[in-house]
C-alpha positions as semicolon CSV with decimal commas, in nm:
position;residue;x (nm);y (nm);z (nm)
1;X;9,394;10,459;11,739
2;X;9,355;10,590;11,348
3;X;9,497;10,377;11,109
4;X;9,805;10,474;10,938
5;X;9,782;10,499;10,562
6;X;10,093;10,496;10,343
7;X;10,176;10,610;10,039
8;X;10,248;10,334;9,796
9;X;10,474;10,362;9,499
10;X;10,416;10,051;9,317
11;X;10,233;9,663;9,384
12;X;10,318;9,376;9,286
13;X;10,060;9,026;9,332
14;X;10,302;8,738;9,378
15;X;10,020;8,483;9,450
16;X;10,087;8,305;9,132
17;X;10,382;8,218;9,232
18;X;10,514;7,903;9,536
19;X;10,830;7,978;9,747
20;X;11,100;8,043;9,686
21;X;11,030;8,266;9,366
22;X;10,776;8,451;9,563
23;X;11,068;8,599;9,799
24;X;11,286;8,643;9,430
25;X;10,971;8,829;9,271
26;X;10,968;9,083;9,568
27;X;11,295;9,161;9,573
28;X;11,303;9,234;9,204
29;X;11,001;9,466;9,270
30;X;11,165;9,632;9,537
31;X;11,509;9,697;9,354
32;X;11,337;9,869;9,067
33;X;11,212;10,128;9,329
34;X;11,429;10,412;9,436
35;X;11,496;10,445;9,824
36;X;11,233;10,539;10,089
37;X;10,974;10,413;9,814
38;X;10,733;10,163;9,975
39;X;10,610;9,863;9,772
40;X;10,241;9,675;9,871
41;X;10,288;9,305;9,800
42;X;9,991;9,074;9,806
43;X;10,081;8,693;9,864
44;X;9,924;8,370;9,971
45;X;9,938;8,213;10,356
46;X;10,144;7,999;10,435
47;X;10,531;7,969;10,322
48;X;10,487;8,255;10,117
49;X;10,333;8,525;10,425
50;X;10,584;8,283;10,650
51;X;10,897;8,353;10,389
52;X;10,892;8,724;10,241
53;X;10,878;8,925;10,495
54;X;11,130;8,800;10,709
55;X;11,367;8,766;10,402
56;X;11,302;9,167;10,301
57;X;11,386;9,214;10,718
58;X;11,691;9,043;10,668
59;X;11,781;9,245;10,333
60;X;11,756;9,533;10,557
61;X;11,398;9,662;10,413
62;X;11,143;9,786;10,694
63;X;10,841;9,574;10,675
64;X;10,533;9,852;10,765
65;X;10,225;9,660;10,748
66;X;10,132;9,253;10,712
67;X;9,742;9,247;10,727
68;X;9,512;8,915;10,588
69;X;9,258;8,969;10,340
70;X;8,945;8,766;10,368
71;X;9,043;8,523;10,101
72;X;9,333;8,320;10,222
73;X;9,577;8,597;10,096
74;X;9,769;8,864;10,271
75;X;9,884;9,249;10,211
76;X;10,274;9,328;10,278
77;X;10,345;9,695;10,312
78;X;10,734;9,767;10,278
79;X;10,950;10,049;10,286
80;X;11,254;10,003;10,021
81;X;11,589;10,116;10,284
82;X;11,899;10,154;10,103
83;X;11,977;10,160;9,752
């Protein structure tokens, strides 16, 4: 099965960051993008890969993609729904 690529808009690397800012720094990302945009957010294990993506779910956003990176950080692919 080929891997699906997306087309990313913007990034934004929130792994400077600790919980719960990491979730506000996403959001702020995403809201500056216009609907159907999709965002790549890279962010640390734990809380942080625990945290954002099931708080952008809840906003209503459509989380793509969540894949690790070999050094202890993670890649969020997410589709901006609703304006």
């Amino acid at each position: 099965m080929a891997e699906v690529e997306f087309e990313i808009t913007d990034k934004v690397d929130i792994t400077d960051v600790v919980c719960p800012v990491t979730f506000v720094k996403a959001k702020v990302a995403l809201d500056e993008l216009d609907e159907g945009d999709i965002l790549e957010i890279r962010l640390n294990d734990g809380e942080p890969v625990q945290n954002v993506p099931r708080s952008l779910k809840e906003e209503g956003h459509e989380v793509l993609k969540l894949t690790s990176n070999d050094d202890g950080t993670y890649t969020l692919i997410v589709k901006k729904v609703g304006d």
